[in-house]
MARPA-717169 format. One record per residue (C-alpha): y negated, z, x negated; residue in one letter. Coordinates in nm, 2 decimals, decimal comma. Each point is the difference from the previous one (the first is absolute). Layout:
BEGIN
c2	c3	c1	aa
Y	Z	X	a
...
// end
This chain:
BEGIN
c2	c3	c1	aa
-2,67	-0,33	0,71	x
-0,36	-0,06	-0,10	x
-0,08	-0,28	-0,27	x
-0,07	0,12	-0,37	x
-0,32	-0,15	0,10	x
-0,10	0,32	0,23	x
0,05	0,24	-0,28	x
-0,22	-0,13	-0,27	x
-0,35	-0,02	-0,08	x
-0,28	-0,06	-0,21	x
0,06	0,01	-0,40	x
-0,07	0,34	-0,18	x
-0,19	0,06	-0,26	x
0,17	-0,09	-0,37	x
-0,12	0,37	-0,12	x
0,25	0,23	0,22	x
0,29	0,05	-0,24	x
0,30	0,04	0,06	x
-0,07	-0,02	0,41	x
-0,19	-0,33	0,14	x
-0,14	0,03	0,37	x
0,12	-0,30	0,22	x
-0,28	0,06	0,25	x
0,09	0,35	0,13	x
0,37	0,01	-0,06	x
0,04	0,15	-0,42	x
0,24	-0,21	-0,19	x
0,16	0,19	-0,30	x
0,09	-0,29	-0,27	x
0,23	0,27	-0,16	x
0,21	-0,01	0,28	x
-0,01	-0,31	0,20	x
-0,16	-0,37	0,08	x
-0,27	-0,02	0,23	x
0,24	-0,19	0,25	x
0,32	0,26	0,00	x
-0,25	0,24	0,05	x
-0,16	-0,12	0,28	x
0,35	-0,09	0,17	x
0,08	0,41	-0,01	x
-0,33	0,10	0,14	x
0,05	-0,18	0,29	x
0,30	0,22	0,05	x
-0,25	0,30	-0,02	x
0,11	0,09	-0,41	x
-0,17	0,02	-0,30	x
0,15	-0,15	-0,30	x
0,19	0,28	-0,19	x
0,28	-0,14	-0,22	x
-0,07	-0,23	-0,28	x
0,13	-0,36	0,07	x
0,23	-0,08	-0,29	x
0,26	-0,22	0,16	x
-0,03	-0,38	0,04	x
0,20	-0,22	0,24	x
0,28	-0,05	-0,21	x
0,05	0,41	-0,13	x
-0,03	0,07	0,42	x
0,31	-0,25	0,02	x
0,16	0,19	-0,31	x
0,00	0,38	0,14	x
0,17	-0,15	0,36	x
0,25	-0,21	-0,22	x
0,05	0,29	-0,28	x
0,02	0,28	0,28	x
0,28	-0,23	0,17	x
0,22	-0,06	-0,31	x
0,23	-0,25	0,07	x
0,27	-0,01	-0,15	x
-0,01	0,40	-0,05	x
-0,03	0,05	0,35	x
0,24	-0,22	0,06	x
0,25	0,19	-0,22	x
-0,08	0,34	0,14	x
0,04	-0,11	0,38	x
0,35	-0,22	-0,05	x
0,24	0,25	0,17	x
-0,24	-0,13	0,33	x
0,11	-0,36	-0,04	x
0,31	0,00	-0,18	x
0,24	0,17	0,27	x
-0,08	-0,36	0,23	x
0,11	-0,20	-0,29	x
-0,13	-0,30	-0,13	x
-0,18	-0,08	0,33	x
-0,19	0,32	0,00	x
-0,11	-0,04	-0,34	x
-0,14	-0,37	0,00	x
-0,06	-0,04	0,40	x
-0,13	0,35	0,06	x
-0,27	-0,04	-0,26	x
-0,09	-0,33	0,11	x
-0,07	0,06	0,35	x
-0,16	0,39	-0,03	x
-0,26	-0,16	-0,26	x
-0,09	-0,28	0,21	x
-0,12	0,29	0,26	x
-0,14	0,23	-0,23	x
-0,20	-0,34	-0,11	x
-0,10	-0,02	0,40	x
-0,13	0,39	-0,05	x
-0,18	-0,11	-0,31	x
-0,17	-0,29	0,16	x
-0,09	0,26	0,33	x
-0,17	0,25	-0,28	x
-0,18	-0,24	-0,17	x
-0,19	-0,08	0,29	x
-0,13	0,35	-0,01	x
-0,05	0,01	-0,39	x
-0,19	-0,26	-0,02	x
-0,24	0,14	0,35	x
0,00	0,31	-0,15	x
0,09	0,08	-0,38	x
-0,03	0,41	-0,05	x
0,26	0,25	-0,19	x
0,04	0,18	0,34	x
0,09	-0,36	0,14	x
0,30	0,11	0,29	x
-0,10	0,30	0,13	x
-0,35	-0,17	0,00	x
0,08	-0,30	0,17	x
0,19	0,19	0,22	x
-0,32	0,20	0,13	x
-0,21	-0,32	0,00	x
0,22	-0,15	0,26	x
0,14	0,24	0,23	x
-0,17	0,11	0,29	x
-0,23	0,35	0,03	x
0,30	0,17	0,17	x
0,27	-0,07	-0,28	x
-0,22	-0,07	-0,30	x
0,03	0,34	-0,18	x
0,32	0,11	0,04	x
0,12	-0,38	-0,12	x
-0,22	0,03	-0,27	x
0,17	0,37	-0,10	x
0,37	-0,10	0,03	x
-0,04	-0,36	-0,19	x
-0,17	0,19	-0,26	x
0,23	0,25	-0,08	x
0,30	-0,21	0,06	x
-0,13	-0,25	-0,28	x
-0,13	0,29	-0,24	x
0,36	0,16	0,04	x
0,20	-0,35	0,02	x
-0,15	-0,09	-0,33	x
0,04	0,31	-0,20	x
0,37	-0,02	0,19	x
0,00	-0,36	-0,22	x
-0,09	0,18	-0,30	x
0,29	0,25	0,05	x
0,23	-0,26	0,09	x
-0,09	-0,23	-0,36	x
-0,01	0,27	-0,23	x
0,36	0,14	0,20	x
0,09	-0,35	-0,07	x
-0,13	0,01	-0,38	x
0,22	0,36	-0,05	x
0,31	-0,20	0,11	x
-0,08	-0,27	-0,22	x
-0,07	0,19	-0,32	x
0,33	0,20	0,07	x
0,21	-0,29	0,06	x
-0,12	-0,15	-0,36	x
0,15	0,39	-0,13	x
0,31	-0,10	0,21	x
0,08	-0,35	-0,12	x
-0,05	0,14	-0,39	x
0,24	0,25	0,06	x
0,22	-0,21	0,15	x
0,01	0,15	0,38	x
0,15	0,32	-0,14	x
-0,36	0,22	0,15	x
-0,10	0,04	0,30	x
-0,38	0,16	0,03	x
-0,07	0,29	0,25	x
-0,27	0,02	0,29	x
-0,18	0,21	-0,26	x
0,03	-0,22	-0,28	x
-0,11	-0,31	0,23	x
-0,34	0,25	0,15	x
-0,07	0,06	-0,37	x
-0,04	-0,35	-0,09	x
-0,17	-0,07	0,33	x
-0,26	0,30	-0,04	x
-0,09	-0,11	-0,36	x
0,00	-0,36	0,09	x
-0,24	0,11	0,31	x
-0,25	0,22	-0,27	x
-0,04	-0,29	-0,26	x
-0,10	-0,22	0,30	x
-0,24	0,23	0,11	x
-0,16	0,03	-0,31	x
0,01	-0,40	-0,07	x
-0,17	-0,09	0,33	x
-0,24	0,31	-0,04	x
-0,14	-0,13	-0,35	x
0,06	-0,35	-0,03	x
-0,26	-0,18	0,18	x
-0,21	-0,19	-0,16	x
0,34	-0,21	-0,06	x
0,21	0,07	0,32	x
-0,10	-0,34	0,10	x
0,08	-0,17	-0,30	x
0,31	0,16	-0,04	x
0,14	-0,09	0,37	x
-0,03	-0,39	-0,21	x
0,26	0,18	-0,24	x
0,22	0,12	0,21	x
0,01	-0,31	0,26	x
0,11	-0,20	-0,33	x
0,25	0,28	-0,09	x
0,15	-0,11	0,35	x
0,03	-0,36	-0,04	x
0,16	0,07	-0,33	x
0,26	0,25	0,11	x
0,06	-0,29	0,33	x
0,03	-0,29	-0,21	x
0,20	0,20	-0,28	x
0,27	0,10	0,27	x
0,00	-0,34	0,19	x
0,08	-0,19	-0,36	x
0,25	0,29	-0,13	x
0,23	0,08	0,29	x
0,10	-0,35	0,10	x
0,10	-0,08	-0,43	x
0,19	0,36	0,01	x
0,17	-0,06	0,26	x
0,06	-0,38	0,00	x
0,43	0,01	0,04	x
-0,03	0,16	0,31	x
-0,31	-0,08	0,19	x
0,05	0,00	0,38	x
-0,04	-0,33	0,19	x
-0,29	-0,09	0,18	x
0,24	0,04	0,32	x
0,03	0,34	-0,07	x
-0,38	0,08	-0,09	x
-0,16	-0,17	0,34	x
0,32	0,03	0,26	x
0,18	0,33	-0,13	x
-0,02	0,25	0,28	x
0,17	0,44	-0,10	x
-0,06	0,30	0,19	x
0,04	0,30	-0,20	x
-0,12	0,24	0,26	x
0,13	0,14	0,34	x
-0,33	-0,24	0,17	x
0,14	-0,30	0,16	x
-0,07	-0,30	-0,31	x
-0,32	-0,11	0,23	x
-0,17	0,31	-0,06	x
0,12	0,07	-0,34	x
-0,19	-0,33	-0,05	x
-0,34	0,11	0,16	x
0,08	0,35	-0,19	x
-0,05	-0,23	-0,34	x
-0,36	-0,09	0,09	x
-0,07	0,38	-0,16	x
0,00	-0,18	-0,36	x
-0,32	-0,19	0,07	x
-0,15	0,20	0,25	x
0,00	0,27	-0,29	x
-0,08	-0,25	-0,27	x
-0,23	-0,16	0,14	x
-0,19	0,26	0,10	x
-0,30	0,05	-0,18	x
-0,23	-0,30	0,12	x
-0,28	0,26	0,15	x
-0,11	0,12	-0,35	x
-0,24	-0,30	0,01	x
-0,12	0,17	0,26	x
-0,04	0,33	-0,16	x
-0,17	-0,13	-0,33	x
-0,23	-0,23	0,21	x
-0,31	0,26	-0,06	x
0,12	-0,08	-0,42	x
0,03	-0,41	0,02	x
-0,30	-0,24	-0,06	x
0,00	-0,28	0,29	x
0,18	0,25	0,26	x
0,02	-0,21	0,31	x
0,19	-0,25	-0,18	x
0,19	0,23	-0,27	x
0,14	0,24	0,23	x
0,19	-0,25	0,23	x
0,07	-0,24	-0,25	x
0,16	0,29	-0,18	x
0,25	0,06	0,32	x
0,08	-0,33	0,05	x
0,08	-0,11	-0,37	x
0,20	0,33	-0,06	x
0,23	-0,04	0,29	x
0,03	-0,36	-0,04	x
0,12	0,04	-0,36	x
0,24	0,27	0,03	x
0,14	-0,21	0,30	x
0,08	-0,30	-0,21	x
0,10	0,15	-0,29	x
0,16	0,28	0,14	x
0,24	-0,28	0,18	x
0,05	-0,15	-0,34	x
0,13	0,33	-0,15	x
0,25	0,12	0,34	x
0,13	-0,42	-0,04	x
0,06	0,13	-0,38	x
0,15	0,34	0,08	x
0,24	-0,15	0,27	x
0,10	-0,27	-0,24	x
0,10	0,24	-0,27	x
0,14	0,33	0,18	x
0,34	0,09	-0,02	x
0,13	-0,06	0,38	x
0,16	0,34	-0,05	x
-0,32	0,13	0,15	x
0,16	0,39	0,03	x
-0,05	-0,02	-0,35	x
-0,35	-0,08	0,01	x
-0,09	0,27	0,29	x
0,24	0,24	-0,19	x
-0,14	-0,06	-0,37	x
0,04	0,26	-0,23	x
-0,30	-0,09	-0,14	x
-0,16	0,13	0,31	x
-0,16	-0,35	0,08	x
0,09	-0,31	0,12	x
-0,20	-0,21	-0,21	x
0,12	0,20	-0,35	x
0,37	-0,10	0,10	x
-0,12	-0,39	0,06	x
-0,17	-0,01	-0,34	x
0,30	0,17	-0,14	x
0,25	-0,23	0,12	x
-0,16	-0,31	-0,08	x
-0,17	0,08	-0,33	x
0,20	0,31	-0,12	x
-0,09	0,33	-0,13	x
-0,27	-0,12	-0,23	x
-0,18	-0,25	0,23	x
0,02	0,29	0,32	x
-0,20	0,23	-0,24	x
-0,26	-0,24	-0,12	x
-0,03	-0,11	0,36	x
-0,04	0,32	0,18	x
-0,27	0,13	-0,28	x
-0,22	-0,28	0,08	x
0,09	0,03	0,42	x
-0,07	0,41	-0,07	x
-0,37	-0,08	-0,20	x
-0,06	-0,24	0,34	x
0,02	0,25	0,20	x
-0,15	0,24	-0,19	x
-0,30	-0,22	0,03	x
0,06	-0,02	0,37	x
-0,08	0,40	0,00	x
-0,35	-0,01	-0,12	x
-0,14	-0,29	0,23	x
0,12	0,17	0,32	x
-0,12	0,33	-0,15	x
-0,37	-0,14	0,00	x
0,01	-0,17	0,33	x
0,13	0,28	0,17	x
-0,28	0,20	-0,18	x
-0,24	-0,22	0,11	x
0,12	0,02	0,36	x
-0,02	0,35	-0,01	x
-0,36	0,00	-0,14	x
-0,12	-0,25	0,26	x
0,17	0,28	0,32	x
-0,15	0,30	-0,22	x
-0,41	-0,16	0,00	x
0,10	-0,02	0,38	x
0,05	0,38	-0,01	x
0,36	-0,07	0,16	x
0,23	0,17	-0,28	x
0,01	0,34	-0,09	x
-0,30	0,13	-0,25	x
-0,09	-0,38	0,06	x
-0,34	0,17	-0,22	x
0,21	0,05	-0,27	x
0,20	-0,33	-0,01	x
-0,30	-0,23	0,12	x
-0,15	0,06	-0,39	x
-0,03	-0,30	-0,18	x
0,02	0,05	-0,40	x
-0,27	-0,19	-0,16	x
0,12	0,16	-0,35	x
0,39	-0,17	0,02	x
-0,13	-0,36	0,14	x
-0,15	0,08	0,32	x
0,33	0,05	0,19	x
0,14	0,26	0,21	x
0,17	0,23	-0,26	x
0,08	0,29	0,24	x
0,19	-0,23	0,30	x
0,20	-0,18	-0,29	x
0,09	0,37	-0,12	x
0,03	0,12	0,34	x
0,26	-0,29	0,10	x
0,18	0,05	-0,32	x
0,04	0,35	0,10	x
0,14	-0,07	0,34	x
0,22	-0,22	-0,12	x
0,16	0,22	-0,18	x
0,04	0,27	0,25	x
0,18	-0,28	0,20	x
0,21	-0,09	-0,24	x
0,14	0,30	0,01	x
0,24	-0,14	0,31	x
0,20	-0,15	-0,37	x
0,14	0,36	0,01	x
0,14	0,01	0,28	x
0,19	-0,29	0,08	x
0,03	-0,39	-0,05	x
-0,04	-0,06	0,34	x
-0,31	0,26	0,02	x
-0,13	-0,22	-0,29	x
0,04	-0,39	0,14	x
-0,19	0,20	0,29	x
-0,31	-0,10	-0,26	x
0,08	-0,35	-0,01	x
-0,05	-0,03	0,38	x
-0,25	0,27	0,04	x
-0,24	-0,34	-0,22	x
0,15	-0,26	0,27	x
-0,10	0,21	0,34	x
-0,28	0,13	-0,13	x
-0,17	-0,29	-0,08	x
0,16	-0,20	0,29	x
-0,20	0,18	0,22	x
-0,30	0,09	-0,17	x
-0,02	-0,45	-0,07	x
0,14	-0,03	0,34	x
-0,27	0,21	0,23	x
-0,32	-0,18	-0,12	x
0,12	-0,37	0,05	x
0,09	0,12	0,35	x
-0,33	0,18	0,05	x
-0,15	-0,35	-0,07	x
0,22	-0,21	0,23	x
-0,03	0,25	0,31	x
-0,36	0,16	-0,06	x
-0,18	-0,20	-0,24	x
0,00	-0,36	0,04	x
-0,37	-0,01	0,11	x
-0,07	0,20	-0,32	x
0,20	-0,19	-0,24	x
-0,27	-0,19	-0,29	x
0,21	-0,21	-0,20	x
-0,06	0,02	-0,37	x
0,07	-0,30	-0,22	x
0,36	0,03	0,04	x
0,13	-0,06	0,30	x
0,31	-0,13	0,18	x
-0,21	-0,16	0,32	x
0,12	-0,04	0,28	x
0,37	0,08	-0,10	x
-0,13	0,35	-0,02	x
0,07	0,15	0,29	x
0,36	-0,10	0,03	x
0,08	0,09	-0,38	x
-0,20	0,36	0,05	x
0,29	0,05	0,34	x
0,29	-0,12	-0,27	x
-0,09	0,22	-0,25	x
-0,05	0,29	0,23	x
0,35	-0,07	0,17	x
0,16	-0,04	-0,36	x
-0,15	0,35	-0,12	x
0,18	0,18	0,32	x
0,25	-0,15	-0,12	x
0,00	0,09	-0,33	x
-0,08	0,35	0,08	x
0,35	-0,01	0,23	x
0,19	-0,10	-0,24	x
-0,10	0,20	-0,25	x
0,13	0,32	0,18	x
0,32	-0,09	-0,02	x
0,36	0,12	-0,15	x
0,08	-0,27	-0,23	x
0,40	0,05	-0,05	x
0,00	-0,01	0,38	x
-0,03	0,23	0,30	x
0,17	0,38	0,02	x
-0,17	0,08	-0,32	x
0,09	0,31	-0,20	x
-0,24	0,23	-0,15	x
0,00	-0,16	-0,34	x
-0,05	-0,39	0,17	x
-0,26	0,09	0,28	x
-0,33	-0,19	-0,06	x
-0,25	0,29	0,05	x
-0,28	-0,24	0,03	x
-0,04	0,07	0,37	x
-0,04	0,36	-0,07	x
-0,21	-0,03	-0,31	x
-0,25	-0,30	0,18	x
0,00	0,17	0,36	x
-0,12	0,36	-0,19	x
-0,27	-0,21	-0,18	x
-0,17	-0,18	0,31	x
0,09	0,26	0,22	x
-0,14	0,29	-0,20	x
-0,37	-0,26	-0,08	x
0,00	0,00	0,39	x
0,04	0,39	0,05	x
-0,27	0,04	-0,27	x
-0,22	-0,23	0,22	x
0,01	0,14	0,34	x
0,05	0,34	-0,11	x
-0,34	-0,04	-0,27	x
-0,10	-0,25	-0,15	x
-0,09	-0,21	0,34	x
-0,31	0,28	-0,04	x
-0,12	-0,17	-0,31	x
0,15	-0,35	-0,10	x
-0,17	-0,25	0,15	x
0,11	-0,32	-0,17	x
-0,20	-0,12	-0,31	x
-0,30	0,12	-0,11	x
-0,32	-0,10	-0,16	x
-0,09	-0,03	-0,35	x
-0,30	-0,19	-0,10	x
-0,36	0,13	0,07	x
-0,11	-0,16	0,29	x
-0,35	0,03	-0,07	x
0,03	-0,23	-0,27	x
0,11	-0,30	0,25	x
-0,25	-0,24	0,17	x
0,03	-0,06	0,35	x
0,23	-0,33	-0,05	x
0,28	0,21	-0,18	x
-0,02	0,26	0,23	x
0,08	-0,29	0,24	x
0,28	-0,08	-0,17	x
0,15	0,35	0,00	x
-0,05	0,01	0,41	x
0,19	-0,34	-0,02	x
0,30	0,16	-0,20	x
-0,05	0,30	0,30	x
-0,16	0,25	-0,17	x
-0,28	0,17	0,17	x
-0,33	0,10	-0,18	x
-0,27	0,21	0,08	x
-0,35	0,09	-0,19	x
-0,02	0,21	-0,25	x
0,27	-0,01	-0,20	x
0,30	0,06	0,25	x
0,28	-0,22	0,10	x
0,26	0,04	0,33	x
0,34	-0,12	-0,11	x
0,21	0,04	0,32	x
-0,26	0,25	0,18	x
-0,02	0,20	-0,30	x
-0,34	0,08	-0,19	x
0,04	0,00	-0,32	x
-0,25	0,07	-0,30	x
-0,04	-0,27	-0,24	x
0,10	0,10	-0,34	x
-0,32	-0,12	-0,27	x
0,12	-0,31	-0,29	x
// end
């Protein structure tokens, strides 16, 4: 990538409010630093969104859209059927890969910070023959995979707020799928509206609710032990103590675990997709990754140690709650009916929080394909609302809307539901998965390191973290109880995730290879000097006089700042 230095120019004249002209590229002070600016226009974009998140709030919406310890709780029946093992071992090792995928996307964040940052990337680096229809799965596998996370934490949420209903009425009520869609539609709405009007303190609040976390973590991880402390298990039992409570030989049941922090720790690329919002980009944006993942892997251990030191070893019970999660029974045995309420309200206001940070990177994504032209009315969506904070209002709407319609799989069956949990894991598996290998087999030459950057242990993490996605991606289509699976304990994810990428390709070849073309041009090329439109051939953009880019052998009209 080209140094900030190629970008800039002379200083602008103190009487051009609220603008200032940085020789020929315009600067909007409303919006955005001279220096994050000039970062995106070397990626061929114009600076549209207002840049209201610092370092640390980028960090908070990765942590608070993870949600330890709620996610954690909601993704239990994965780890618990291995035993004690599963639980502490499995979420040991998975995070130290998903750390080794972390480190492979920083590389990229920090080269190349934009909202659109996988299916971008992906285009970048892959050669002329594979570029576009890349670029067209990745980005509607990660548009879907995160509203699939939405679905999956405000499912998650529903089950919470009925278990608290449960527990008060002592087990005796047991809520329907249409009770359970209720409370996930309404829960869905009120996010929608949060993240749609909320902006001027969406970065702020991601500080609240990453402190919310740490309280609920270091709440439980003080409280259990003292509520349980005549019967806590021995260290023996936490680190050595191999079950299998499946039909999967106990090896597999243990790999089968590694679902709790694949799908906890699954939100790291919403640095990426609030890069275009964060002051100090190249830095924030991986930073971001890294410190999420890294935080949720230590304390995440902490709180499975905690769990497996004060779980009944009656773990039937815990699969089998009549609370209708695994984590209600725990608090419930160890700190009675009382302590299991107080508990679960503050785990269910967590993950309530969880809802409206994914909601507004998965809007964000969604905006960043729509200005591509790549969704459907992609005019529509691409609008940016200067009146509500200069955000996308109608791609946070539109993804709020989709959720909802997918949530309707709550109706039909568990199963069809935890097909939503998974649906988050594939999708983003490959859409984080097909860029880092686009870089290691096509893009090496092209590869500009930012400020960030794992050296020469690059190459060999980027093929770890690409092996470990496949992987990940495997597993996660899966029976869980075990093979020979009924109706009611198939995992559709392999029908749900191959209908997804298989029906982006058919739209592809069938139309839109006729008018995608990868990413397109925003700024006003007129406006640059001959050293920034160097930099844009450098970043492989081709420019042409008079006003007119070609973006993969595609003219395309320069919209006016």
């Amino acid at each position: 990538m080209a140094s900030h230095s190629d970008v800039k120019g002379i200083d602008a004249p103190k009487t051009d409010p609220p603008s200032e002209r940085r020789g020929s590229l315009v600067v909007d002070t409303a919006l955005a630093g001279e220096e994050d600016a000039a970062v995106l226009a070397k990626m061929g974009y114009k600076q549209e969104l207002r840049r209201n998140f610092s370092m640390l709030e980028v960090f908070g919406i990765a942590f608070a859209i993870m949600g330890l310890l709620p996610s954690i709780a909601s993704t239990l029946a994965y780890s618990i059927p291995a035993g004690p093992v599963g639980l502490v071992w499995g979420w040991f090792l998975a995070s130290l890969f998903i750390f080794i995928v972390g480190l492979a996307m920083s590389d990229l964040a920090s080269s190349m910070p934009t909202s659109g940052g996988l299916y971008y990337w992906t285009h970048y680096y892959a050669s002329p023959k594979w570029r576009n229809p890349l670029s067209f799965l990745v980005g509607y596998s990660n548009t879907l995979g995160l509203v699939g996370g939405l679905c999956s934490i405000d499912y998650g949420f529903s089950l919470m707020f009925l278990s608290v209903i449960v527990i008060a009425r002592d087990g005796n009520w047991t809520p329907s799928n249409g009770t359970i869609y209720g409370v996930f539609l309404a829960t869905v709405a009120s996010h929608g509206l949060i993240a749609a009007t909320a902006a001027s303190i969406m970065g702020r609040m991601q500080t609240v609710f990453v402190v919310m976390n740490f309280v609920l973590i270091f709440a439980t991880v003080i409280a259990l032990p003292i509520g349980a402390k005549h019967r806590l298990n021995s260290a023996s039992y936490i680190f050595t103590h191999v079950e299998n409570h499946t039909t999967w030989p106990s090896g597999w049941t243990f790999m089968l675990s590694w679902l709790s922090p694949i799908w906890t720790i699954g939100g790291f690329d919403s640095a990426v997709h609030i890069s275009e919002e964060a002051t100090n980009a190249t830095k924030a944006a991986p930073l971001g990754i890294l410190f999420s993942i890294g935080s949720c892997w230590l304390f995440g251990w902490i709180c499975t140690i905690v769990i497996a030191a004060t779980m009944v070893k009656d773990l039937d019970s815990l699969t089998g709650s009549a609370f209708g999660q695994p984590m209600a029974q725990i608090y419930y045995d160890s700190l009675g009916k009382h302590g299991a309420l107080g508990f679960m309200a503050l785990l269910m206001i967590v993950q309530y929080l969880m809802g409206i940070s994914i909601l507004v990177a998965a809007s964000r994504q969604a905006w960043a394909f729509s200005r591509d032209g790549a969704l459907p009315f992609s005019g529509f969506f691409r609008h940016i609302s200067k009146k509500f904070g200069y955000i996308p209002v109608r791609t946070t709407l539109g993804c709020a809307v989709l959720a909802a319609v997918l949530g309707l799989l709550c109706l039909i069956a568990p199963a069809a539901a935890a097909a939503l949990f998974s649906l988050a894991v594939a999708g983003n598996n490959l859409a984080w998965g097909i860029p880092i290998l686009c870089r290691v087999v096509w893009g090496r030459q092209k590869f500009s390191p930012g400020p960030i950057y794992t050296g020469r242990f690059s190459i060999p993490i980027a093929c770890t973290a690409v092996t470990f996605l496949v992987f990940g991606i495997l597993l996660g289509m899966f029976p869980v109880g075990g093979p020979n699976p009924t109706a009611e304990t198939m995992n559709y994810t392999c029908v749900i995730n191959s209908a997804v990428w298989g029906a982006a390709l058919l739209y592809y070849y069938i139309d839109a290879r006729k008018w995608f073309k990868g990413p397109q041009i925003t700024i006003d090329l007129s406006q640059l000097t001959e050293e920034q439109q160097e930099a844009l051939k450098q970043e492989g953009v081709k420019v042409e006089g008079g006003g007119l880019a070609v973006v993969g052998g595609r003219k395309e009209m320069i919209a006016d700042l």
